[in-house]
PASEBA-1860 file (N, C-alpha, C; in nm, 3 decimals):
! residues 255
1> XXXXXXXX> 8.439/-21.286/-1.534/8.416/-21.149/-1.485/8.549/-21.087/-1.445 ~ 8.566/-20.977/-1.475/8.713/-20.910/-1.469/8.656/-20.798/-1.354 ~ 8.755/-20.771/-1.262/8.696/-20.635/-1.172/8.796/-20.545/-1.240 ~ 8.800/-20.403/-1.125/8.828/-20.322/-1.209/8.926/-20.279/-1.050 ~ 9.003/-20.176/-1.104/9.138/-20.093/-0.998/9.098/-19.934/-1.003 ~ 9.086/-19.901/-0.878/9.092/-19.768/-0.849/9.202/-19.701/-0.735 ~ 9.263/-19.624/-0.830/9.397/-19.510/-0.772/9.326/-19.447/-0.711 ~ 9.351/-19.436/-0.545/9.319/-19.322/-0.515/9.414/-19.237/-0.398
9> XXXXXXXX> 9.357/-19.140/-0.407/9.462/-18.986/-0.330/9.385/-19.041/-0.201 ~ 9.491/-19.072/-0.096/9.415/-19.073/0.026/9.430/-18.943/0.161 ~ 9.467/-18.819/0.025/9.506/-18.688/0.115/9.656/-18.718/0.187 ~ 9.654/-18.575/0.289/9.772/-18.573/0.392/9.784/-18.614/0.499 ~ 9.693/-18.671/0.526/9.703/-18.736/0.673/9.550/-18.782/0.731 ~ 9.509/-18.651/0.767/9.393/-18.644/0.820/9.256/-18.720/0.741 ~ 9.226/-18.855/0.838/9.145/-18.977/0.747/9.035/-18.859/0.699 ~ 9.014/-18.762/0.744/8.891/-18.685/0.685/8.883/-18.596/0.591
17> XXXXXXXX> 9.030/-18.607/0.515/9.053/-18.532/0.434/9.061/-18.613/0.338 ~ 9.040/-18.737/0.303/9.034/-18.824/0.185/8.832/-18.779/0.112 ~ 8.862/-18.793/-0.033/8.726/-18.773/-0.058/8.615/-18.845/-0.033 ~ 8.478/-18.800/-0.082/8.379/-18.912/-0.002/8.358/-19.043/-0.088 ~ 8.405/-18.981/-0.232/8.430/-19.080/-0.336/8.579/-19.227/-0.267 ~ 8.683/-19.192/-0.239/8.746/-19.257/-0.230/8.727/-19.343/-0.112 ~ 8.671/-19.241/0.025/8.633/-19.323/0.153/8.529/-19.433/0.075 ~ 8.451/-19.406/0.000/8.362/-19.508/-0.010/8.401/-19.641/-0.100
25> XXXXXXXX> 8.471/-19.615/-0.167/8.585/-19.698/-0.246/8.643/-19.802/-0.183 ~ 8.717/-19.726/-0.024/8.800/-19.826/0.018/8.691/-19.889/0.082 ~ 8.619/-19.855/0.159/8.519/-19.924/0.257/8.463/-20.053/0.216 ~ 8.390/-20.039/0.058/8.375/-20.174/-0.061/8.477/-20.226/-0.100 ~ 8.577/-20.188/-0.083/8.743/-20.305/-0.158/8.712/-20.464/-0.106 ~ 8.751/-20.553/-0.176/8.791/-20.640/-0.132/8.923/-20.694/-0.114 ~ 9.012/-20.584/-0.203/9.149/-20.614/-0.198/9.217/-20.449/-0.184 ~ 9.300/-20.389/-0.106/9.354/-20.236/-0.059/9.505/-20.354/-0.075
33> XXXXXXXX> 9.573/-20.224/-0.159/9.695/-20.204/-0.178/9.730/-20.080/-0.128 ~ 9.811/-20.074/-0.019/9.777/-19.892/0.036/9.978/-19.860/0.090 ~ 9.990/-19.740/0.040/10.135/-19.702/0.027/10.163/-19.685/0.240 ~ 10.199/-19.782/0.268/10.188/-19.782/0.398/10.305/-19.684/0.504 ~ 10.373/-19.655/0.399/10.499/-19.592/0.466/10.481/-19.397/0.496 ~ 10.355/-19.382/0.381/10.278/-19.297/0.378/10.165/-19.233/0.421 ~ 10.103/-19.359/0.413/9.942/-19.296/0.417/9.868/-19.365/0.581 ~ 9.860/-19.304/0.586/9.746/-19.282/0.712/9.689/-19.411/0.761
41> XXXXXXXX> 9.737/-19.538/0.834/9.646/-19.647/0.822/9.488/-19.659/0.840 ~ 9.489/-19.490/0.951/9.327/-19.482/0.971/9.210/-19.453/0.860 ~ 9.289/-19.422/0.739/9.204/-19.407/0.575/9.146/-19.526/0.558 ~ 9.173/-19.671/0.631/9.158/-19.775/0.620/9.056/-19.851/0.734 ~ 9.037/-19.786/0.832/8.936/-19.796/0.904/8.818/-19.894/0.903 ~ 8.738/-19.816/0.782/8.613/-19.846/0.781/8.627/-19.966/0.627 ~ 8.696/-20.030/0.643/8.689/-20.119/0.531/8.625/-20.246/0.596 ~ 8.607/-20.335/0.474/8.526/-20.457/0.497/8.633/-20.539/0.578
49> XXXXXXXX> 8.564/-20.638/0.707/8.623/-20.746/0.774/8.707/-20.823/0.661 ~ 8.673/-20.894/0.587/8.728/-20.926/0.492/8.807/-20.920/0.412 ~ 8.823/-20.763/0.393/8.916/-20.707/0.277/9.094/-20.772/0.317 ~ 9.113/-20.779/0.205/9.285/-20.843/0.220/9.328/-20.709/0.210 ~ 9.420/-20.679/0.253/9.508/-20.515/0.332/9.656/-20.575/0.280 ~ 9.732/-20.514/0.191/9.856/-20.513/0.125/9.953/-20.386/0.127 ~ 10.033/-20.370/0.218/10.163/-20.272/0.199/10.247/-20.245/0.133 ~ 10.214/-20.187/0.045/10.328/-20.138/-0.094/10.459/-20.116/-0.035
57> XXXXXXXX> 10.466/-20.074/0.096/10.597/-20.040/0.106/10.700/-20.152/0.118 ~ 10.658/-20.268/0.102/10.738/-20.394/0.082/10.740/-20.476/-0.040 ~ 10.688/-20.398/-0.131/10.663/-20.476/-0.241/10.675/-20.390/-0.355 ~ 10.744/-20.461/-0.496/10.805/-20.414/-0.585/10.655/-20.383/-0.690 ~ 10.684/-20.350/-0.781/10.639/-20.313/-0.905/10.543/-20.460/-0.961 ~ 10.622/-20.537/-1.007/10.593/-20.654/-1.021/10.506/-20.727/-0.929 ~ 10.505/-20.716/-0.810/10.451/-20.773/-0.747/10.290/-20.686/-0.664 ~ 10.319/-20.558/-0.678/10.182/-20.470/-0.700/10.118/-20.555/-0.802
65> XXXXXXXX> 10.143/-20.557/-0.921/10.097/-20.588/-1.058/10.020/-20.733/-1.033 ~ 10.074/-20.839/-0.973/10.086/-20.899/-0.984/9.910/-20.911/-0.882 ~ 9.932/-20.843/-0.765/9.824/-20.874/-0.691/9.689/-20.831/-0.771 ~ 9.741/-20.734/-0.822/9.593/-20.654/-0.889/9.558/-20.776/-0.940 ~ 9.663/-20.823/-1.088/9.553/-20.904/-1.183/9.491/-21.051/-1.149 ~ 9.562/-21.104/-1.007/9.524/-21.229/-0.947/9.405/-21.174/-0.873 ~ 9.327/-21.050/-0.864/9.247/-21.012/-0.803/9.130/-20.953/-0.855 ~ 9.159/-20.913/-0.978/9.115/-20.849/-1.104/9.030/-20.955/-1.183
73> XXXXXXXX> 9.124/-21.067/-1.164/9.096/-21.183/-1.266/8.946/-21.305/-1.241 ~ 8.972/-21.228/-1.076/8.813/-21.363/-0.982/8.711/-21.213/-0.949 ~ 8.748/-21.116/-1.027/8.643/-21.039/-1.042/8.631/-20.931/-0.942 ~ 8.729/-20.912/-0.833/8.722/-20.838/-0.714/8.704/-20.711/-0.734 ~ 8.690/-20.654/-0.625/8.719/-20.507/-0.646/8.870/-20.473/-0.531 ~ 8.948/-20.365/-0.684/9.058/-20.358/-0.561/9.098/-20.193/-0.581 ~ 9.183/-20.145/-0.485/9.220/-20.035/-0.458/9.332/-20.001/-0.428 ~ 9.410/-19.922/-0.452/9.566/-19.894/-0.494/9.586/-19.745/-0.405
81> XXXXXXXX> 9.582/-19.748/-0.282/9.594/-19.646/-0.183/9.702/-19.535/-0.202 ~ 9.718/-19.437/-0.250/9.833/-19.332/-0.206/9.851/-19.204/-0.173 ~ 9.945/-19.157/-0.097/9.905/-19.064/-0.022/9.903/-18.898/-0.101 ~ 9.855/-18.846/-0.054/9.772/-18.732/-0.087/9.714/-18.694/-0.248 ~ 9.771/-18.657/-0.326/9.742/-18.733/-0.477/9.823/-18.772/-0.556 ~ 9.780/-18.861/-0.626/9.875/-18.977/-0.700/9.982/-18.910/-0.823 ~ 9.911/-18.789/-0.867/9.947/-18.759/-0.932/10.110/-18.676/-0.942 ~ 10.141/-18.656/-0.822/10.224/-18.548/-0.758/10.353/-18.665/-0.682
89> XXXXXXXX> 10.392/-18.719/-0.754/10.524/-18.788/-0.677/10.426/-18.913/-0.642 ~ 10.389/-18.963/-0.749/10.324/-19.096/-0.674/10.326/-19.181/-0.775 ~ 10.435/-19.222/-0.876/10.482/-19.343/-0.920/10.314/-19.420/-0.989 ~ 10.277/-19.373/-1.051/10.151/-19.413/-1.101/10.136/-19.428/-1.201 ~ 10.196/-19.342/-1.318/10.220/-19.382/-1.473/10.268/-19.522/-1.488 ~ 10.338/-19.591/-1.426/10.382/-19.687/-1.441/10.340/-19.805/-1.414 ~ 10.247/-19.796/-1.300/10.092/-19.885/-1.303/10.028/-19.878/-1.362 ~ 9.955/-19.773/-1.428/9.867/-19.790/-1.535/9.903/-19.814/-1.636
97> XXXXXXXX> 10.050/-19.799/-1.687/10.056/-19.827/-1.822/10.071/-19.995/-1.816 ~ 10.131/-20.063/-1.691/10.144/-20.199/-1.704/9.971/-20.289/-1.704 ~ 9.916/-20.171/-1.618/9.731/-20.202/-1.653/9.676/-20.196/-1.806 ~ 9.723/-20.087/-1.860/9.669/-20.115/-2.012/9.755/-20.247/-2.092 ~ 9.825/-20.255/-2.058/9.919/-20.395/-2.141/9.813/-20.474/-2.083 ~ 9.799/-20.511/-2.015/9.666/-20.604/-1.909/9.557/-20.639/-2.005 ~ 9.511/-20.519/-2.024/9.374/-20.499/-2.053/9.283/-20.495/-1.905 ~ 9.354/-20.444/-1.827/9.283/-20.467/-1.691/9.246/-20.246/-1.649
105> XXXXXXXX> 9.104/-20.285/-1.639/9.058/-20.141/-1.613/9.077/-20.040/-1.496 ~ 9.086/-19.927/-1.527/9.104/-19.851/-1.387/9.077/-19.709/-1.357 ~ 9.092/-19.664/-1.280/8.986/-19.517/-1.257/9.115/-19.442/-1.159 ~ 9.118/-19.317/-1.140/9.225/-19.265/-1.056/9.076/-19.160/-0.994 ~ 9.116/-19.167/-0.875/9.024/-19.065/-0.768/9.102/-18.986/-0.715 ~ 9.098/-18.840/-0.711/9.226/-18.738/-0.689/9.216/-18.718/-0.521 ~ 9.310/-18.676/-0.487/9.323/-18.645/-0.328/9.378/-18.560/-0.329 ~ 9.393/-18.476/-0.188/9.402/-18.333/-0.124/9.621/-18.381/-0.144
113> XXXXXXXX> 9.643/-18.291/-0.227/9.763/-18.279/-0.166/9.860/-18.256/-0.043 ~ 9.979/-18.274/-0.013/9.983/-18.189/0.095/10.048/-18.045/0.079 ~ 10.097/-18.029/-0.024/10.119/-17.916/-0.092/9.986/-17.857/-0.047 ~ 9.888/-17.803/-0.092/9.739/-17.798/-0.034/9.748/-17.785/0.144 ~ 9.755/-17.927/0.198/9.709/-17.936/0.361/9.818/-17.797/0.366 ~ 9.947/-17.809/0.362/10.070/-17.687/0.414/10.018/-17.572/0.396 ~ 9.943/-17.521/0.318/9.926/-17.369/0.305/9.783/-17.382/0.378 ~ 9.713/-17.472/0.428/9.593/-17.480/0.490/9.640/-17.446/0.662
121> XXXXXXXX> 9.775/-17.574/0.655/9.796/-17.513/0.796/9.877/-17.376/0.830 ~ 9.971/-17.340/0.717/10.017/-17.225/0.766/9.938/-17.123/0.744 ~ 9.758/-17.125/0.691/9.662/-17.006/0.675/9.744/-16.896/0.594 ~ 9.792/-16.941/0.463/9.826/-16.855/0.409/9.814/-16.947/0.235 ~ 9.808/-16.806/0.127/9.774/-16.852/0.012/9.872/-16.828/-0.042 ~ 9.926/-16.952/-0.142/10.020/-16.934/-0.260/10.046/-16.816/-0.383 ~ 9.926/-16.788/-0.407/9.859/-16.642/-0.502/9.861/-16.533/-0.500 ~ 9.914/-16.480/-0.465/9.922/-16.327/-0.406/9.912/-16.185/-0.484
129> XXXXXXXX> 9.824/-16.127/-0.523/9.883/-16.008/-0.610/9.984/-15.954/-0.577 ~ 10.053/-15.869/-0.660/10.160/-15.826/-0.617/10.307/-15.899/-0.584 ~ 10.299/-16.059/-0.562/10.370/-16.093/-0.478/10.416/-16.237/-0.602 ~ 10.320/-16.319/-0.596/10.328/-16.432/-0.674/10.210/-16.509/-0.723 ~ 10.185/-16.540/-0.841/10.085/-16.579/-0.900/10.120/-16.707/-1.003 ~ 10.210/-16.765/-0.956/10.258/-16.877/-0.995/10.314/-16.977/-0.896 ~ 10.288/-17.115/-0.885/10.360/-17.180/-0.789/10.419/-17.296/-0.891 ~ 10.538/-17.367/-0.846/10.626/-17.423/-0.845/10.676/-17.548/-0.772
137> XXXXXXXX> 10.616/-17.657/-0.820/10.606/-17.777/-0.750/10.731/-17.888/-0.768 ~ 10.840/-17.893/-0.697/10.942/-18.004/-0.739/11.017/-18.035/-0.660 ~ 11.139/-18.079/-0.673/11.220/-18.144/-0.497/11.343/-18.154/-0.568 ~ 11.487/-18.175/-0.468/11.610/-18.163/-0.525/11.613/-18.239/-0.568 ~ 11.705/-18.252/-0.682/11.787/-18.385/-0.720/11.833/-18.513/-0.630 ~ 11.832/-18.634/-0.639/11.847/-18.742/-0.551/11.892/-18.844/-0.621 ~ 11.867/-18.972/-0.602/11.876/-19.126/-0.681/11.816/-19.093/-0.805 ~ 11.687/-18.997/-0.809/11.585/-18.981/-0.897/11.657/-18.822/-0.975
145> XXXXXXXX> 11.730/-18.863/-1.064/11.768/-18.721/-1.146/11.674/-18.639/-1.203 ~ 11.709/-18.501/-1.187/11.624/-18.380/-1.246/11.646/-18.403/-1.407 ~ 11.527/-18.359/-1.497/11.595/-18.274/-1.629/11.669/-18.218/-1.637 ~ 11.729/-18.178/-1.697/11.844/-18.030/-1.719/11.814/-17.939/-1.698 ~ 11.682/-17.910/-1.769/11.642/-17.783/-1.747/11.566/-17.749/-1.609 ~ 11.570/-17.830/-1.508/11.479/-17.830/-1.428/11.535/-17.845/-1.288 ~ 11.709/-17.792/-1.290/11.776/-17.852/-1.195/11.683/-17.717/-1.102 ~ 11.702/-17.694/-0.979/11.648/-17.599/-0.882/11.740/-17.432/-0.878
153> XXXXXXXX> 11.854/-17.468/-0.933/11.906/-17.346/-0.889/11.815/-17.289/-1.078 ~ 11.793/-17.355/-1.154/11.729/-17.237/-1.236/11.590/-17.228/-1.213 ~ 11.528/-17.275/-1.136/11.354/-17.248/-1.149/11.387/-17.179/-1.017 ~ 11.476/-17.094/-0.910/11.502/-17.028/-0.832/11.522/-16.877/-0.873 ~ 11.523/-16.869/-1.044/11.560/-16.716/-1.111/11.405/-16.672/-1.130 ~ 11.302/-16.758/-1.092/11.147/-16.688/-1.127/11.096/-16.629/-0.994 ~ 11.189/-16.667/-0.847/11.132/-16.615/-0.747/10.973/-16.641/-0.734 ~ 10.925/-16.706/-0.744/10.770/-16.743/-0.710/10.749/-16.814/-0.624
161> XXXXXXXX> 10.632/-16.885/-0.571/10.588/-16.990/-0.465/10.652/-17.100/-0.523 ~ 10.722/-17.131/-0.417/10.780/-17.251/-0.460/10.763/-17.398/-0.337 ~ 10.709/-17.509/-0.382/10.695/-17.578/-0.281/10.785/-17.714/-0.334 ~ 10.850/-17.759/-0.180/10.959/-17.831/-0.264/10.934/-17.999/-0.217 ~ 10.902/-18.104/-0.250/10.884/-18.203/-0.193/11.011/-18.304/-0.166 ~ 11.001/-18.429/-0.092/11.127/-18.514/-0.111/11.269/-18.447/-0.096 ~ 11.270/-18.366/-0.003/11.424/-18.306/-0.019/11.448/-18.252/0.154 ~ 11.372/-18.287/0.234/11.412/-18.252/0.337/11.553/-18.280/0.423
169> XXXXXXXX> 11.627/-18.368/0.350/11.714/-18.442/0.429/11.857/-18.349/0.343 ~ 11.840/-18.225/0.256/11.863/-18.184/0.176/11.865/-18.058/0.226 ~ 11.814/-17.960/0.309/11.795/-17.885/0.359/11.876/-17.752/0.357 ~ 12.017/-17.784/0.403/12.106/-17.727/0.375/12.111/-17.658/0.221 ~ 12.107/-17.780/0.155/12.189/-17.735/0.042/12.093/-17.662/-0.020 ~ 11.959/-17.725/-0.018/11.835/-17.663/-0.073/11.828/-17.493/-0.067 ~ 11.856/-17.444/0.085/11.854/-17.327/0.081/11.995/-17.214/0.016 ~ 12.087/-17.294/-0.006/12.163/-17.229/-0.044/12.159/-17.236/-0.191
177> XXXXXXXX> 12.083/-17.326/-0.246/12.066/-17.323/-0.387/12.016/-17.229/-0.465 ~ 11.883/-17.205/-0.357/11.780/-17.099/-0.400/11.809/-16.985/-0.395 ~ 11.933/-16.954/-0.301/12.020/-16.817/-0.264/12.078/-16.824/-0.427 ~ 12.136/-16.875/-0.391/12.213/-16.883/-0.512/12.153/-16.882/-0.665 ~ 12.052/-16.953/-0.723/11.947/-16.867/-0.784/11.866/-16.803/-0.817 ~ 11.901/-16.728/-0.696/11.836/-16.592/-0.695/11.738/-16.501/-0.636 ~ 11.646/-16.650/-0.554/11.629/-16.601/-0.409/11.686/-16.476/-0.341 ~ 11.651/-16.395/-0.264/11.721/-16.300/-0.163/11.664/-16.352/-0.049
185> XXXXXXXX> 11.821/-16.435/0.013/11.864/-16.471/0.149/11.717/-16.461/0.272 ~ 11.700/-16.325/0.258/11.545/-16.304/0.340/11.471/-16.337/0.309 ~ 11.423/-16.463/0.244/11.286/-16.500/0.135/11.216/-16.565/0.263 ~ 11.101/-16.565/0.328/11.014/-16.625/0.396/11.042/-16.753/0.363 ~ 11.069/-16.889/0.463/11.060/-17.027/0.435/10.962/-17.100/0.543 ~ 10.922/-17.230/0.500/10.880/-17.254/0.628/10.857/-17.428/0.590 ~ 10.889/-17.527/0.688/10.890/-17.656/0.673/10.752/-17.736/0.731 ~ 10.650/-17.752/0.689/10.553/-17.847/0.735/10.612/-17.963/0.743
193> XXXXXXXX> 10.567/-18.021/0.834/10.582/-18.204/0.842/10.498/-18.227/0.924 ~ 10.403/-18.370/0.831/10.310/-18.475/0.835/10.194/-18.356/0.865 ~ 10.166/-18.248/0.767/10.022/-18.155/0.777/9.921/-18.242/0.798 ~ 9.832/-18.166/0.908/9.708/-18.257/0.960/9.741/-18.361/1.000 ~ 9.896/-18.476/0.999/9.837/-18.532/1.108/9.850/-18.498/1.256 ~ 9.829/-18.586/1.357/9.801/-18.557/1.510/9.957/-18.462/1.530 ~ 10.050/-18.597/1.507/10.229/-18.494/1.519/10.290/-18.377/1.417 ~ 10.223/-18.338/1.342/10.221/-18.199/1.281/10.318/-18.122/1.360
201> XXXXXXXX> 10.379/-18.057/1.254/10.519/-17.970/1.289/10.480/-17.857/1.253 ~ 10.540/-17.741/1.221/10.547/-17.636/1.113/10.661/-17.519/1.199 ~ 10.750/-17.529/1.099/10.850/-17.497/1.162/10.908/-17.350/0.987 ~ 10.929/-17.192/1.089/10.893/-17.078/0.991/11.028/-17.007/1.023 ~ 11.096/-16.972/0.945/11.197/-16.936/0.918/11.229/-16.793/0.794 ~ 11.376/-16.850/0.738/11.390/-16.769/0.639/11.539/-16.848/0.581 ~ 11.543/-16.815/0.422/11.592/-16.897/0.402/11.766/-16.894/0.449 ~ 11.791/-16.824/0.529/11.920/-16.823/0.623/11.928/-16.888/0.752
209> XXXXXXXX> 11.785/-16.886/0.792/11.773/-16.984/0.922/11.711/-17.096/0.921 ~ 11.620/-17.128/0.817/11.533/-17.234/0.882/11.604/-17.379/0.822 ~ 11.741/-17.413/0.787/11.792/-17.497/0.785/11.833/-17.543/0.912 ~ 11.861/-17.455/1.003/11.912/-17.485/1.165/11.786/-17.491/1.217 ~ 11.685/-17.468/1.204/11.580/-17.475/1.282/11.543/-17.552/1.286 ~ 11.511/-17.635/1.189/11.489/-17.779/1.140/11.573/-17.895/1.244 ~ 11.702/-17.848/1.246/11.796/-17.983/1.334/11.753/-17.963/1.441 ~ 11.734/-18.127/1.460/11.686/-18.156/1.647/11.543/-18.162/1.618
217> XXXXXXXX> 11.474/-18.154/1.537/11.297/-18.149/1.571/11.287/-18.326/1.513 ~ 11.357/-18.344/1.460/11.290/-18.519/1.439/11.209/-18.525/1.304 ~ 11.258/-18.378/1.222/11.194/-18.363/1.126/11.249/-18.466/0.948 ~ 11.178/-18.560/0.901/11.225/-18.667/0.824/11.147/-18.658/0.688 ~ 11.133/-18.756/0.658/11.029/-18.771/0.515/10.853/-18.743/0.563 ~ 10.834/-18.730/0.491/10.667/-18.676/0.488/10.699/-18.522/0.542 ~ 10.775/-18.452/0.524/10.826/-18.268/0.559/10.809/-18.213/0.403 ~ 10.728/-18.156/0.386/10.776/-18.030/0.282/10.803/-17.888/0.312
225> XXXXXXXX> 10.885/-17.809/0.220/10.916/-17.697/0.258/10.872/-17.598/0.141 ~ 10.814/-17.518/0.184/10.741/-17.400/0.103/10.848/-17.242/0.107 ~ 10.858/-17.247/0.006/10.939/-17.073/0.036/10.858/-16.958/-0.089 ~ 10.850/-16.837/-0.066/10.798/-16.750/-0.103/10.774/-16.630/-0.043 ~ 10.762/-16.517/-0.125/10.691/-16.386/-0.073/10.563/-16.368/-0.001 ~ 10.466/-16.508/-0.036/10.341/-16.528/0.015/10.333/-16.550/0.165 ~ 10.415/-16.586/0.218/10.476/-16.656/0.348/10.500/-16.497/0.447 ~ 10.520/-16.380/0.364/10.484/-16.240/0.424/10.383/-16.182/0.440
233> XXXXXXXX> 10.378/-16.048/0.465/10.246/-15.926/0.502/10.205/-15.874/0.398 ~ 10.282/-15.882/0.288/10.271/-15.709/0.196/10.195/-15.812/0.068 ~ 10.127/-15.721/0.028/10.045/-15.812/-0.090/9.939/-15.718/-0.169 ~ 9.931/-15.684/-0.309/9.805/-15.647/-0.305/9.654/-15.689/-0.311 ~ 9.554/-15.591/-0.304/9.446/-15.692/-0.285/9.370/-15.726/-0.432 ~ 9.321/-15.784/-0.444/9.231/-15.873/-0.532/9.154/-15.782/-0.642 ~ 9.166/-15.776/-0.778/9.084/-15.749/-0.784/8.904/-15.806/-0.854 ~ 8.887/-15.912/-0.778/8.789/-15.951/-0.770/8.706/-15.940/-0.696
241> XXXXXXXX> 8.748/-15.860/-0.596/8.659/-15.777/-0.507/8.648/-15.649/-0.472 ~ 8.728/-15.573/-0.570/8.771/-15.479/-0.544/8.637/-15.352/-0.609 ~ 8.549/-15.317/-0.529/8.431/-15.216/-0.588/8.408/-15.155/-0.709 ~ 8.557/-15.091/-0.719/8.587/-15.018/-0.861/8.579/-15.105/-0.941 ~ 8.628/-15.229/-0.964/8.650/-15.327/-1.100/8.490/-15.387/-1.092 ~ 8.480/-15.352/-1.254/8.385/-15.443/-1.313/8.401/-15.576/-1.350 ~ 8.310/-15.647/-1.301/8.362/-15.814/-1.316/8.199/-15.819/-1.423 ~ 8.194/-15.963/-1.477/8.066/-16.026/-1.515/7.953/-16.038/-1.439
249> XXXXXXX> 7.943/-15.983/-1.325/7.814/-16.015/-1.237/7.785/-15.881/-1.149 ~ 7.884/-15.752/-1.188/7.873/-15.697/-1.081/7.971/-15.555/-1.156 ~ 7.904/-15.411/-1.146/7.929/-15.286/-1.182/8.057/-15.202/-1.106 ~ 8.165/-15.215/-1.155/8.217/-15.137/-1.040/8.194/-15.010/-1.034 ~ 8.198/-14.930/-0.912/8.132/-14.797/-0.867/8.299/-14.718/-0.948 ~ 8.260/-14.588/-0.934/8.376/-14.503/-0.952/8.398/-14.420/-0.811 ~ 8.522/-14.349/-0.768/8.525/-14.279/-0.706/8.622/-14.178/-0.703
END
């Protein structure tokens, strides 16, 4: 009997923001592999007395691999914990593809980003008529090199929502990058760190100040920083609600 591996998004923090699919996932594991440097240990809660509990953050590639298929192999059920969704900076192509060499099966269960939790806590939407209708998901250059085409000072010439992950320690330069492609200096910024959980930050700026604002708060990894026009007042409104427009369900009036 072979068991099977399920990826799952265990959200931004808040254990109640993981899905009901994945809470119920971990709760039946007999084996949790869970990105510990990340994720929430309380996502882990309600698991079985039993379950063997494994911290990725001490353990290589190989040796992830390694637990699955010694676990896989006596038929278990196991679970591959990470934080908010896997899909978004979460090193996961590279497990599954060493799973299909396997022949060992697996399922990915999506989770709440925190890209997502950040605009939840700052009550404001990425979308904006008028303003921006595109967002922009990526982080500076590091150990982990950009494409070429993808360095930041050029995806800074589209001016849109831009949310930047992994680069907080970067801060500085980050904002002067975006000046520099093309940003205007006054662009609304604002730094979440650890959205939803209990020590939640959110720290609102612009992109001339909120690099200093940032020093001294204790602000580290698990921080993203969001910049955009959306992050302002001026916007137009919708028109999906808008009386005059005719949609598929509904006449708009004239006036």
């Amino acid at each position: 009997m072979t068991g099977k591996i399920h990826f799952i998004g265990a959200g931004p923090g808040d254990p109640e923001l993981i899905t009901v699919r994945g809470r119920r996932l971990i709760d039946e594991a007999d084996v949790i592999i869970y990105a510990g440097s990340l994720v929430n240990p309380a996502v882990l809660d309600g698991r079985k007395p039993s379950a063997v509990v494994h911290n990725s953050a001490y353990m290589d590639l190989d040796a992830v691999i390694g637990v699955v298929k010694e676990a896989t192999d006596k038929g278990l059920a196991v679970v591959r914990v990470h934080t908010g969704d896997p899909s978004i900076y979460g090193a996961i192509r590279e497990q599954m593809d060493r799973l299909d060499a396997l022949g060992i099966g697996y399922e990915v269960v999506p989770g709440v980003s925190s890209f997502l939790a950040a605009a939840a806590v700052l009550k404001k939407e990425y979308t904006l008529p008028d303003v921006s209708q595109t967002v922009i998901l990526t982080r500076m250059e590091g150990r982990t090199p950009m494409p070429p085409k993808e360095k930041l000072v050029d995806l800074a010439r589209h001016n849109c929502t831009m949310a930047i992950f992994l680069s907080i320690g970067f801060i500085e330069e980050l904002c002067s990058t975006l000046i520099e492609g093309g940003y205007d200096p006054k662009t609304p910024a604002a730094v979440v760190y650890k959205a939803t959980w209990p020590d939640e930050k959110v720290i609102r700026g612009d992109l001339t100040d909120i690099a200093g604002k940032v020093k001294g708060k204790n602000v580290e990894k698990t921080a993203l920083t969001v910049v955009g026009g959306f992050l302002g007042d001026e916007y137009g409104l919708s028109k999906l609600y808008d009386k005059r427009f005719t949609t598929g369900y509904r006449k708009g009036t004239e006036e």
